[in-house]
N, C-alpha and C positions, 0 to 999 in steps of 0.2 A: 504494500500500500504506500503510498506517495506521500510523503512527509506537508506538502504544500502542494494545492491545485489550486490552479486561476482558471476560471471556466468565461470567457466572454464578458471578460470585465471592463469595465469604462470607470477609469477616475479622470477626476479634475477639483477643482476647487471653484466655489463661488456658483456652483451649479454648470461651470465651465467645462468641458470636456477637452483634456489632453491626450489621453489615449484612448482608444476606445477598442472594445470586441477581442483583447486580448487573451490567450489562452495557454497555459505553459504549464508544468508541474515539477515539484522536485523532489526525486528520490534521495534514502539514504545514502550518506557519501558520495553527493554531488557535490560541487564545484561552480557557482553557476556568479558569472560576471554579469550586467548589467550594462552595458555603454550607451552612448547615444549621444547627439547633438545637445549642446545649452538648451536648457528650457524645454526640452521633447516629455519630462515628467518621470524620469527616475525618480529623484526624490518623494514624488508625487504618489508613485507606486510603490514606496519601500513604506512609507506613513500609513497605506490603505494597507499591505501584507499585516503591519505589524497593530494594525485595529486602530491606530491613531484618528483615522479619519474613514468615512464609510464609502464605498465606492458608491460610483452615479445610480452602473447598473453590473450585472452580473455576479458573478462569487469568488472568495476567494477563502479556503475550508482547509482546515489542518488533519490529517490523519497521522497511523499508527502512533495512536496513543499520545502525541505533542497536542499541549495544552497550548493558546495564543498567549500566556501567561509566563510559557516555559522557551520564547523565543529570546535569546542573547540580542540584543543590540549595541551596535557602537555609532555613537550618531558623529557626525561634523561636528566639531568641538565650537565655539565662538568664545571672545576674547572674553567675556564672562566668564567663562566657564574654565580658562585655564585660569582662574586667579582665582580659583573655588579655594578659600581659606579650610580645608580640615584636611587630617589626615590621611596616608595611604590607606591604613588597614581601617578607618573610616570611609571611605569612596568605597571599595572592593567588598567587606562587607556588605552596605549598601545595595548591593546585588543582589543579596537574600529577602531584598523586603515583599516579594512576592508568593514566597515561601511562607511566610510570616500568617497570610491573614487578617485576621483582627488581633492576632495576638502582638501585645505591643514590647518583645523583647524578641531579641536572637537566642536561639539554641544553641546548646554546646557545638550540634552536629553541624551548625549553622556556621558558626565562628570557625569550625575545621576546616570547613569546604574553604573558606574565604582563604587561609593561610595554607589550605594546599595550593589554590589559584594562585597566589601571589608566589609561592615559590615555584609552580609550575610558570611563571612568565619572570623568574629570575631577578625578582624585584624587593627581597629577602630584606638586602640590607636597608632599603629604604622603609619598611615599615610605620615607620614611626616619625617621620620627615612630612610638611607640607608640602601637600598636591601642588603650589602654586611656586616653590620652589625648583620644579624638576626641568629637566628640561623638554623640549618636547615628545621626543623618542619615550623617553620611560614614565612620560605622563600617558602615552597609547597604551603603553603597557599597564598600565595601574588600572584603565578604564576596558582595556580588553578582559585583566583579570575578574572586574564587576561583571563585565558581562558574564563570563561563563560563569557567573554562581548561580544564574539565570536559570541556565539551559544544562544541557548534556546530547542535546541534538541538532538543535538548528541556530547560528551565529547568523545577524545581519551586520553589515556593516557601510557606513555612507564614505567613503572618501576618506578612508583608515589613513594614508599617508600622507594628508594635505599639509602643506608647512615643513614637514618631516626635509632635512639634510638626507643627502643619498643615501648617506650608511643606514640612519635609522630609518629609512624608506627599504630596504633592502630585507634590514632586521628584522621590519614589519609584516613584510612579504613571507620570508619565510615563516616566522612563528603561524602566523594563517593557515599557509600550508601543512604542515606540522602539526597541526588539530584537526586538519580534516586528514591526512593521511593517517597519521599515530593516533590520535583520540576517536575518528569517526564520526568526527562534526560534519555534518554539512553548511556548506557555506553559501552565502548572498552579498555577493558585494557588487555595489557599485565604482566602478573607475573609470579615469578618463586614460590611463597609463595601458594601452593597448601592447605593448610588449611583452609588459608583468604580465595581464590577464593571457596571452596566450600559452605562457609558460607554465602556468598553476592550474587552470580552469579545466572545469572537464565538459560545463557547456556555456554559449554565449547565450546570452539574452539580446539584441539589438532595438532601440525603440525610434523612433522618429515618423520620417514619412513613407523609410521601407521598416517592416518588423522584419526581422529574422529568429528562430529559437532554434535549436540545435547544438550539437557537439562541437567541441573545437576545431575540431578535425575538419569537420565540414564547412565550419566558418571558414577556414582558410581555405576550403579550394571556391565559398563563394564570390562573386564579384563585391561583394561588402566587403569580405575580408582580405583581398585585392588592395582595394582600394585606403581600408586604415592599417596596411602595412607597406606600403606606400608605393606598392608595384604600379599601380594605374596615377600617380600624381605626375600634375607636368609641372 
């Protein structure tokens, strides 16, 4: 069963329609990029997945057993939000508050999972340091750990590297990979970095005025994927 199905979905905002009649699904241990033109409505479509906002028209339904609840997000950070004053193992924890309830405290089991995360993203020694301190690289890292206290199966992620120096653009890259390959996450990201996305991905998503969905593989032999690896540019 298909962890996410979009069955003829239309979102937009303001009653606007940015895409519309799209249809896609995602299995375990997918890999699935998102790209597209400015403005074609990634963002747009990663808010309707994640229930933030309700599509125009059609569906969009979680199975085997992932709750909309149990889906990891990493959103575009804004310059608020890197000068969030509290700590790492404050942030990352924070990830379990869906876990939670109504119950208004963390679990033991709660508080484990958090400082497995954070040493499973190598960010040990900062525990106890403010978020607003770090640099950008290992502030992904602190908010990718929150996400996965989330989930255990499906990670989104808007534009993980944006700001990020090469290296920790690189870093980023892999540790992504490295969850969906070693842990069995499946992934949803959006990028504009169509070289990364061919290297890691196992399917494209394309949205604009042509859609495309399928494999990587296929992406490349299509004329889309021609075109943004830059065999067809003059």
């Amino acid at each position: 069963m298909a962890l996410l199905t979009c069955t003829n979905l239309t979102v937009g905002y303001n009653g606007i329609p940015v895409i519309t009649n799209l249809s896609f699904s995602i299995q375990a241990g997918d890999y699935l990029c998102i790209i597209g033109e400015n403005g074609a409505g990634k963002s747009t479509l990663m808010k309707t997945i994640l229930n933030l906002q309700p599509p125009l028209s059609g569906t969009c339904t979680t199975g085997d057993n992932l709750k909309p609840t149990e889906i990891g997000y990493l959103p575009q950070q804004t310059t608020i939000q890197r000068d969030f004053p509290a700590s790492v193992k404050e942030i990352v924890l924070s990830g379990c508050q869906s876990r939670c309830g109504i119950r208004p405290f963390y679990s033991a089991a709660e508080k484990a999972l958090a400082l497995k995360n954070i040493e499973r993203m190598g960010i040990t020694p900062l525990i106890n340091r403010c978020y607003r301190e770090l640099s950008g690289g290992q502030q992904q890292r602190v908010l990718l750990a929150r996400a996965l206290c989330s989930t255990q199966k499906l990670l989104v992620l808007d534009e993980p590297v944006t700001g990020l120096d090469p290296i920790a653009t690189t870093d980023m890259y892999h540790l992504i990979a490295d969850l969906n390959k070693h842990d069995g996450i499946s992934i949803i990201m959006i990028s504009h970095d169509i070289h990364e996305v061919i290297a890691y991905a196992s399917h494209i998503l394309h949205i604009g005025k042509e859609v495309f969905f399928g494999t990587t593989d296929d992406f490349k032999k299509s004329h889309l994927g021609s075109y943004y690896l830059g065999e067809n540019h003059e």
